[in-house]
Backbone atoms as SQL, in Angstrom:
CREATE TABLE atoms (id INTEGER PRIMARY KEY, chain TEXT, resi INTEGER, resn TEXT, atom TEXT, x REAL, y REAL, z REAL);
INSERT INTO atoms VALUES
  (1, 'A', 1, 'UNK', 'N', -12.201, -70.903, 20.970),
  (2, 'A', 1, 'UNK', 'CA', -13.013, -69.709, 20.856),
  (3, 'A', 1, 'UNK', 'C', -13.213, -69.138, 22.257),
  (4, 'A', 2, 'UNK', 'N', -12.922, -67.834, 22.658),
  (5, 'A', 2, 'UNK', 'CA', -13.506, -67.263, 23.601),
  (6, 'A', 2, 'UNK', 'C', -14.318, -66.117, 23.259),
  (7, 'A', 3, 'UNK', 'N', -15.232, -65.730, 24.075),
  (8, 'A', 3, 'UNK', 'CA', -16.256, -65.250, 24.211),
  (9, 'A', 3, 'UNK', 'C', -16.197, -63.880, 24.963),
  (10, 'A', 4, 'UNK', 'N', -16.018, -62.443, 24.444),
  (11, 'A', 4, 'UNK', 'CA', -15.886, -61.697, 24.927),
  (12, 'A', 4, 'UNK', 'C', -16.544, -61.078, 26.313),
  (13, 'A', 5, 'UNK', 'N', -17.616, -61.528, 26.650),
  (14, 'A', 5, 'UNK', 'CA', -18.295, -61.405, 27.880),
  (15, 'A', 5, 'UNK', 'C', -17.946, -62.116, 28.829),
  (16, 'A', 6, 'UNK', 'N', -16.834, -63.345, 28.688),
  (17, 'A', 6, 'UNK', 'CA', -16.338, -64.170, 29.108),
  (18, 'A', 6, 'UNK', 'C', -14.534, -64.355, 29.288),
  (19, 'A', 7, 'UNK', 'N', -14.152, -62.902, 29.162),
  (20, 'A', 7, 'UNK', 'CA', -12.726, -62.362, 29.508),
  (21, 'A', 7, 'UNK', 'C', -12.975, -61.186, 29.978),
  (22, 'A', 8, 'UNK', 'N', -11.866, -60.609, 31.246),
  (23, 'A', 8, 'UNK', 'CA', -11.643, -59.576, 31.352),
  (24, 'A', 8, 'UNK', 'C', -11.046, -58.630, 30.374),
  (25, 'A', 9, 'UNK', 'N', -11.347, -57.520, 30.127),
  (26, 'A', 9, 'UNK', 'CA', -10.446, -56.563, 29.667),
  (27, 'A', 9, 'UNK', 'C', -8.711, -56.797, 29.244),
  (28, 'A', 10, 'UNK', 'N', -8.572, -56.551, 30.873),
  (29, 'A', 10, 'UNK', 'CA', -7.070, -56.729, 30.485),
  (30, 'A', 10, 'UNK', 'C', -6.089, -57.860, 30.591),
  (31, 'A', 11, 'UNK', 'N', -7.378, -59.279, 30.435),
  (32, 'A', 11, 'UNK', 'CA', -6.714, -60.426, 30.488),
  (33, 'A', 11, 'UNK', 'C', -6.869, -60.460, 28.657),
  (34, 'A', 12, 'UNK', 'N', -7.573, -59.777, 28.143),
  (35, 'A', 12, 'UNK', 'CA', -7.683, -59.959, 26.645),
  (36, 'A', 12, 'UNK', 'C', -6.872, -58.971, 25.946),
  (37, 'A', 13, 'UNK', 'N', -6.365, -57.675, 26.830),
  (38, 'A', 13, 'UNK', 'CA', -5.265, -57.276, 25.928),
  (39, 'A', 13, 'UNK', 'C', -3.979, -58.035, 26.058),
  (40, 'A', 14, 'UNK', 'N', -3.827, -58.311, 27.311),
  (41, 'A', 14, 'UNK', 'CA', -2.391, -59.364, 27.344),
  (42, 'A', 14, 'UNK', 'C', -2.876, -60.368, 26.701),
  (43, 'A', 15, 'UNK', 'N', -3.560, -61.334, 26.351),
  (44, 'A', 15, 'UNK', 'CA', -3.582, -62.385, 24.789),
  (45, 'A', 15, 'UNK', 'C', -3.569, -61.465, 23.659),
  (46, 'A', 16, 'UNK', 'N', -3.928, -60.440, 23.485),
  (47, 'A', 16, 'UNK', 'CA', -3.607, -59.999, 22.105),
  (48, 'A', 16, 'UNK', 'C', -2.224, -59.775, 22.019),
  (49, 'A', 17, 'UNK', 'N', -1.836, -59.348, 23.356),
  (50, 'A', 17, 'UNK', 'CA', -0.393, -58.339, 22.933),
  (51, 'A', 17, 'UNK', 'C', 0.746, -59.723, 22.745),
  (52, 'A', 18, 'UNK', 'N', 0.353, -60.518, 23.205),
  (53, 'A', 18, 'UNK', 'CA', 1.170, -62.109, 23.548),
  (54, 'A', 18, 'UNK', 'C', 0.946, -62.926, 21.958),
  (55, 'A', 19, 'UNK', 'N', -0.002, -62.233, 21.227),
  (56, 'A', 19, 'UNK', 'CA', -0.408, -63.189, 19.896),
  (57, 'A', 19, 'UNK', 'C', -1.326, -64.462, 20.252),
  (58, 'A', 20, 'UNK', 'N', -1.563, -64.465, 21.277),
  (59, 'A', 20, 'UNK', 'CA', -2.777, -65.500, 22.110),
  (60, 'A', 20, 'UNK', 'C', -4.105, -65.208, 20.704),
  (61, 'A', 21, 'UNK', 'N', -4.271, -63.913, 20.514),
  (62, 'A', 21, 'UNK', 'CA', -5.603, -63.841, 19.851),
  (63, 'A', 21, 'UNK', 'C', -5.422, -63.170, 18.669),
  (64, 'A', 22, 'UNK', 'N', -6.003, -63.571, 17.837),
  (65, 'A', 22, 'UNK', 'CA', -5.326, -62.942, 16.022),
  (66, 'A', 22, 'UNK', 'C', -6.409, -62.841, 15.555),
  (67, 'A', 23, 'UNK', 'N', -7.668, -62.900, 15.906),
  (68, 'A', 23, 'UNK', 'CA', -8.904, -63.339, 14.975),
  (69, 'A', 23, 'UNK', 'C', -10.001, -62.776, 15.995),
  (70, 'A', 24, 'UNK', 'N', -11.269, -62.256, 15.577),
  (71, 'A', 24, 'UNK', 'CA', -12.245, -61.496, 15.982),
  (72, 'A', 24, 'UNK', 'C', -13.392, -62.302, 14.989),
  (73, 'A', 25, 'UNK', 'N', -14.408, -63.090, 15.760),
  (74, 'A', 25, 'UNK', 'CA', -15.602, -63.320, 14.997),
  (75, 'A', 25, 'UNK', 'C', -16.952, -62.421, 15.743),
  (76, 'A', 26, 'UNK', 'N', -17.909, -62.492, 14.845),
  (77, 'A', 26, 'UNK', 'CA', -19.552, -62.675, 15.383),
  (78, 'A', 26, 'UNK', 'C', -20.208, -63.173, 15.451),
  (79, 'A', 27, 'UNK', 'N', -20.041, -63.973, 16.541),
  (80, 'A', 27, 'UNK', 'CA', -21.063, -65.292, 17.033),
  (81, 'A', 27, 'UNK', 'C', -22.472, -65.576, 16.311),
  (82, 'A', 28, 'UNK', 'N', -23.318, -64.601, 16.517),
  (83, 'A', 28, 'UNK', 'CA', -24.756, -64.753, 15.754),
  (84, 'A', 28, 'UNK', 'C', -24.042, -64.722, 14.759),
  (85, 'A', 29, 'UNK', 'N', -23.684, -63.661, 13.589),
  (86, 'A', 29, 'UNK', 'CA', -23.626, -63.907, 11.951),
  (87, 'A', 29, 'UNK', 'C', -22.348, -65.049, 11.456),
  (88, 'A', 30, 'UNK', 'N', -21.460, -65.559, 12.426),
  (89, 'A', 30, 'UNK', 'CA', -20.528, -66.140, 12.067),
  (90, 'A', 30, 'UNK', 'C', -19.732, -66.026, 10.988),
  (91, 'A', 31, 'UNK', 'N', -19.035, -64.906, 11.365),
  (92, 'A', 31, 'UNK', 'CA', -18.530, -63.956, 10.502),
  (93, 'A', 31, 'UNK', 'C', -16.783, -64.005, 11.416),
  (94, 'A', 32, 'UNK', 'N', -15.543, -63.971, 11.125),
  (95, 'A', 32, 'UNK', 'CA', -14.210, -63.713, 11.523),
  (96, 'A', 32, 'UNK', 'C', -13.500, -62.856, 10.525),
  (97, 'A', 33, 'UNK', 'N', -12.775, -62.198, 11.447),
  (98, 'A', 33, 'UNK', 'CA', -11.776, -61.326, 10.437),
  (99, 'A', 33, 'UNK', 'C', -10.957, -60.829, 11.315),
  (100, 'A', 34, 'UNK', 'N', -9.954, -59.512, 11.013),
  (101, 'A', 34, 'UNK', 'CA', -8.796, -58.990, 11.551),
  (102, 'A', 34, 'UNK', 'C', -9.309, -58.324, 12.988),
  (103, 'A', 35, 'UNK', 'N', -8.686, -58.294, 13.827),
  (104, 'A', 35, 'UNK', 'CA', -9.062, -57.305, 15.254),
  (105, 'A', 35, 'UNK', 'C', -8.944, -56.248, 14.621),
  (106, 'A', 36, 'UNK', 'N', -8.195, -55.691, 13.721),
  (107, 'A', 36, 'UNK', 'CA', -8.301, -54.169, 13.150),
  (108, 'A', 36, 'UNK', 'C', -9.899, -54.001, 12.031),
  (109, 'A', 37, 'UNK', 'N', -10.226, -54.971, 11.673),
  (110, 'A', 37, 'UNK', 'CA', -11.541, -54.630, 11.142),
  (111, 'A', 37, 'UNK', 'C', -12.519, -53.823, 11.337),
  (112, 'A', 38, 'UNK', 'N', -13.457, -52.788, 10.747),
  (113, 'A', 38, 'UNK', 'CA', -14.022, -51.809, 11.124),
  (114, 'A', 38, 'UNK', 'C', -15.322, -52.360, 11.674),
  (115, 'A', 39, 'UNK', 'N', -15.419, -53.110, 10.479),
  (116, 'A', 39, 'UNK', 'CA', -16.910, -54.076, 10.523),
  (117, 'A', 39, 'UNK', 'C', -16.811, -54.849, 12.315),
  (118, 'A', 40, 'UNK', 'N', -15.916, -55.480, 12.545),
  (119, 'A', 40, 'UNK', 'CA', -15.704, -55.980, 13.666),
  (120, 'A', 40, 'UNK', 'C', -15.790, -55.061, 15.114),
  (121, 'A', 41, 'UNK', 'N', -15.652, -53.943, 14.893),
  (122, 'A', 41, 'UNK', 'CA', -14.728, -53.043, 15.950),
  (123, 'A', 41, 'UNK', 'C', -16.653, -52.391, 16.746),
  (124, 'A', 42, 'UNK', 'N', -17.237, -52.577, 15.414),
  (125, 'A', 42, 'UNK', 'CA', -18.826, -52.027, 15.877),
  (126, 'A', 42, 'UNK', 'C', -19.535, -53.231, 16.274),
  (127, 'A', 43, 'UNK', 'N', -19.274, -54.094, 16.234),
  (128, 'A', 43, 'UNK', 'CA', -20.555, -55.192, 17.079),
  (129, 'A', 43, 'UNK', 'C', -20.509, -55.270, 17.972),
  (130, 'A', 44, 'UNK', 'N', -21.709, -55.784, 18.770),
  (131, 'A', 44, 'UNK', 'CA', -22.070, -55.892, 20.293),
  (132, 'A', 44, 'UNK', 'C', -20.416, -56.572, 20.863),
  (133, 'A', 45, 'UNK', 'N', -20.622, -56.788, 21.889),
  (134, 'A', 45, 'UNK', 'CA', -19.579, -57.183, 22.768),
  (135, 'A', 45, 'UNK', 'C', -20.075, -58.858, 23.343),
  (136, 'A', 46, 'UNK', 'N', -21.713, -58.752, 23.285),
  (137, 'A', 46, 'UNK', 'CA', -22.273, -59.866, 23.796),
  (138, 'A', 46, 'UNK', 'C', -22.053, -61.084, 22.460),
  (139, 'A', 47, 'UNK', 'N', -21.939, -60.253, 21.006),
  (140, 'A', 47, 'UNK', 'CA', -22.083, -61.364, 19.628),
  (141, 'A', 47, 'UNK', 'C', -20.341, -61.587, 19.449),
  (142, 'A', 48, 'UNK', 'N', -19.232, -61.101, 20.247),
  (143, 'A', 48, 'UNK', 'CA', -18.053, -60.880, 19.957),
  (144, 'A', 48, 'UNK', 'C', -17.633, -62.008, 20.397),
  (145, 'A', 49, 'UNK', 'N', -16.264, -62.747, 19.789),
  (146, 'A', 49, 'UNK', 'CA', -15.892, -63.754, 19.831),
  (147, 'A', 49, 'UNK', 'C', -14.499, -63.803, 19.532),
  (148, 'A', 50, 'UNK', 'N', -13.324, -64.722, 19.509),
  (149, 'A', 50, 'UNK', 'CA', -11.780, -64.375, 19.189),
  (150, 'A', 50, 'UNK', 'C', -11.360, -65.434, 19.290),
  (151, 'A', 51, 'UNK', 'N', -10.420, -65.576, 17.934),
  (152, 'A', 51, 'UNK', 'CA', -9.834, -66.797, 17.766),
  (153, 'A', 51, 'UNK', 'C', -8.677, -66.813, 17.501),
  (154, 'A', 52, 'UNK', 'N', -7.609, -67.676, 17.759),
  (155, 'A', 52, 'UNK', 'CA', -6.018, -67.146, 17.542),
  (156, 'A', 52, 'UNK', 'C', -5.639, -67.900, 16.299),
  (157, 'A', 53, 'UNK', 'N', -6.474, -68.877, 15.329),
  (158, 'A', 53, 'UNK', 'CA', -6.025, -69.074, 13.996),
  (159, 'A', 53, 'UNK', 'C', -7.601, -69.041, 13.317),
  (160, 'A', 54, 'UNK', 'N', -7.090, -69.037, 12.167),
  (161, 'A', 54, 'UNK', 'CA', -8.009, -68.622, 10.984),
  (162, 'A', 54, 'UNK', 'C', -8.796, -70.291, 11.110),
  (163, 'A', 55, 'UNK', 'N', -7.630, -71.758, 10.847),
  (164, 'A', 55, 'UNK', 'CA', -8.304, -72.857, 11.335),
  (165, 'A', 55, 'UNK', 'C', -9.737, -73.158, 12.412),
  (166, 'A', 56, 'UNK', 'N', -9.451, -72.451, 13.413),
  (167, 'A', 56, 'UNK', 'CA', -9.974, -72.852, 14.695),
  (168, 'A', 56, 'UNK', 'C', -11.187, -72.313, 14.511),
  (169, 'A', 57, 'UNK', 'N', -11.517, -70.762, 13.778),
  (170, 'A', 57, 'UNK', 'CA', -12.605, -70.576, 13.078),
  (171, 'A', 57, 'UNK', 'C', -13.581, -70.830, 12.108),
  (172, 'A', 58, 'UNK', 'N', -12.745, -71.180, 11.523),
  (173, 'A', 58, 'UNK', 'CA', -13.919, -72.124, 9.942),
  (174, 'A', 58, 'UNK', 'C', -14.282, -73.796, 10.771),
  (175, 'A', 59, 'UNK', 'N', -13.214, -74.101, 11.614),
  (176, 'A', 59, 'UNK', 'CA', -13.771, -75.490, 12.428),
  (177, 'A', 59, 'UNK', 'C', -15.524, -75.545, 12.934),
  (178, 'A', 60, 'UNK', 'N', -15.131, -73.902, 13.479),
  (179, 'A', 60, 'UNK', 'CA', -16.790, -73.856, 14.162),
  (180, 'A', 60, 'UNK', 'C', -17.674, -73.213, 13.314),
  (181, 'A', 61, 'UNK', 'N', -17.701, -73.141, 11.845),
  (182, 'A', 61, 'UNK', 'CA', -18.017, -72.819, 10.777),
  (183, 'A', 61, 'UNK', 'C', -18.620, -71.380, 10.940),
  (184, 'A', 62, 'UNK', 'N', -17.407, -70.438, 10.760),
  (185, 'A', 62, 'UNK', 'CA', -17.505, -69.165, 10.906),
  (186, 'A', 62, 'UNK', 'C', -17.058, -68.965, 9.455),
  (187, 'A', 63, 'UNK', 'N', -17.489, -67.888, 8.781),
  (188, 'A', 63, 'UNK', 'CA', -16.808, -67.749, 7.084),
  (189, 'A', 63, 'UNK', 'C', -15.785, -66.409, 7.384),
  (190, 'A', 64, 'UNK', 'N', -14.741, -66.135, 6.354),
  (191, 'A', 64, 'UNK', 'CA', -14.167, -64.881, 6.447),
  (192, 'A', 64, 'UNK', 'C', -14.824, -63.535, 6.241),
  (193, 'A', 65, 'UNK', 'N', -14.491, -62.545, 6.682),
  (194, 'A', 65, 'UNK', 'CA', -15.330, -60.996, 6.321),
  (195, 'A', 65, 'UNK', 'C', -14.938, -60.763, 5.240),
  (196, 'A', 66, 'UNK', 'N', -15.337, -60.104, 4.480),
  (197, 'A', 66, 'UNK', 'CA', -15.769, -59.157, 2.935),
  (198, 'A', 66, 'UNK', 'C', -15.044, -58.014, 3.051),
  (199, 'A', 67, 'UNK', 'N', -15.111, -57.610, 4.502),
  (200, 'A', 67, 'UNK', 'CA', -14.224, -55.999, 4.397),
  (201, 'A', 67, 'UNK', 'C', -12.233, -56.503, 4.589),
  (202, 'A', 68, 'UNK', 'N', -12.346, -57.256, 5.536),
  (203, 'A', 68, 'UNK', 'CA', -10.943, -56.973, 6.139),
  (204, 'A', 68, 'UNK', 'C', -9.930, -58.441, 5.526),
  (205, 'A', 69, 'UNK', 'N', -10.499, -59.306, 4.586),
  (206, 'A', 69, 'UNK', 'CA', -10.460, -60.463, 4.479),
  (207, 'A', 69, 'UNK', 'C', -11.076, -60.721, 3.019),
  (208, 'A', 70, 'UNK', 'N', -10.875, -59.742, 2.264),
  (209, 'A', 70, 'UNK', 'CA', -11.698, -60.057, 0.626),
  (210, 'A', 70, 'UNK', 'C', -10.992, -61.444, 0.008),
  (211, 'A', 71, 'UNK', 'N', -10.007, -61.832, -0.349),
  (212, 'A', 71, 'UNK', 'CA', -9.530, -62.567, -0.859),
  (213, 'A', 71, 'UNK', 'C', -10.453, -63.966, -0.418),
  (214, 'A', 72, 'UNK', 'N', -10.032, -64.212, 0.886),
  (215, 'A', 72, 'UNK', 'CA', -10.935, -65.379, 2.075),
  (216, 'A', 72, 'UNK', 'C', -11.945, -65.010, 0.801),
  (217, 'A', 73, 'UNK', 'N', -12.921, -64.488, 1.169),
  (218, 'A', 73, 'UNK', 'CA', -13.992, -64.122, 1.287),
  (219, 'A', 73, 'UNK', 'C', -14.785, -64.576, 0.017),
  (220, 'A', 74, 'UNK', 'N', -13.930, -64.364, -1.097),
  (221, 'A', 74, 'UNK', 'CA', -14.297, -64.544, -2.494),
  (222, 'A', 74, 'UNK', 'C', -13.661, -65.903, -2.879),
  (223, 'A', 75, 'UNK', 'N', -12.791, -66.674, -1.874),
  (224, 'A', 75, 'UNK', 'CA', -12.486, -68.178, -2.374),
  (225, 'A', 75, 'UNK', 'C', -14.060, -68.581, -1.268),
  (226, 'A', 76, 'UNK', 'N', -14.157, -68.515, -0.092),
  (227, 'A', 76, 'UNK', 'CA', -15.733, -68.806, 0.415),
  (228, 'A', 76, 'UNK', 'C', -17.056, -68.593, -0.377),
  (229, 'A', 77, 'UNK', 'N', -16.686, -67.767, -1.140),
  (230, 'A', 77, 'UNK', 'CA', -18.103, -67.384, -1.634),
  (231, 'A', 77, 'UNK', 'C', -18.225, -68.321, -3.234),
  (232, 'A', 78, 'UNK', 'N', -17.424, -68.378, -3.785),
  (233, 'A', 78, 'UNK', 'CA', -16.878, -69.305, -4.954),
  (234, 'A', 78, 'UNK', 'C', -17.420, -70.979, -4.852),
  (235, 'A', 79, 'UNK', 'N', -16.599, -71.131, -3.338),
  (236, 'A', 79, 'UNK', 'CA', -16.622, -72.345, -2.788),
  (237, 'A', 79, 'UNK', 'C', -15.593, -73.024, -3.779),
  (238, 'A', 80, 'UNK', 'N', -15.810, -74.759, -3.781),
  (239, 'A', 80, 'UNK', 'CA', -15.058, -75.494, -3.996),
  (240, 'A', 80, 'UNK', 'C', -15.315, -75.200, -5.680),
  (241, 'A', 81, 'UNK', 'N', -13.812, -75.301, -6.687),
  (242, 'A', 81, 'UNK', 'CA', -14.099, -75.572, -7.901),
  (243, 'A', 81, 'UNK', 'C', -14.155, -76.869, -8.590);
C-alpha cells in the first residue's frame, strides 16, 4: 500500500504508467476500486491510497466499491454462502 501524501506526483504517474499501481483505495472508509473511478477521483488526497492487486487490498481489509467494482461488491456484501 502506498499512501498518496507519501509519493511524488510524477513518481506515481510512472507506477501507473509501468502497471506498478492498478488499484486506488480510501484509507478512512476502506473502500478500493479502479483509478478510473469517479467515486475515487473526489476524495481527499490525505484518505488516498493505491494498490497494484486487488489481493494486497482485501489483505489490509479494504472491501471493493459499489460504483466501479459492482460485481466485487455484491459477492462482499453477500459474503460467504
Amino acid at each position: 500500500m502506498i499512501k498518496h501524501t507519501d509519493i511524488d506526483d510524477n513518481v506515481l504517474h510512472q507506477k501507473i504508467k509501468e502497471s506498478e499501481i492498478l488499484y486506488g483505495g480510501n484509507l478512512r472508509l476502506k473502500i478500493y476500486g479502479t483509478l478510473q473511478c469517479k467515486s475515487g477521483k473526489r476524495m481527499k488526497a490525505k484518505n488516498r491510497v493505491f494498490f497494484k492487486t486487488i489481493e494486497q487490498a482485501k489483505e489490509l481489509g479494504f472491501r471493493p466499491c459499489g460504483h466501479c467494482l459492482p460485481i466485487d461488491y455484491k459477492t462482499w456484501k453477500n459474503g460467504p454462502i
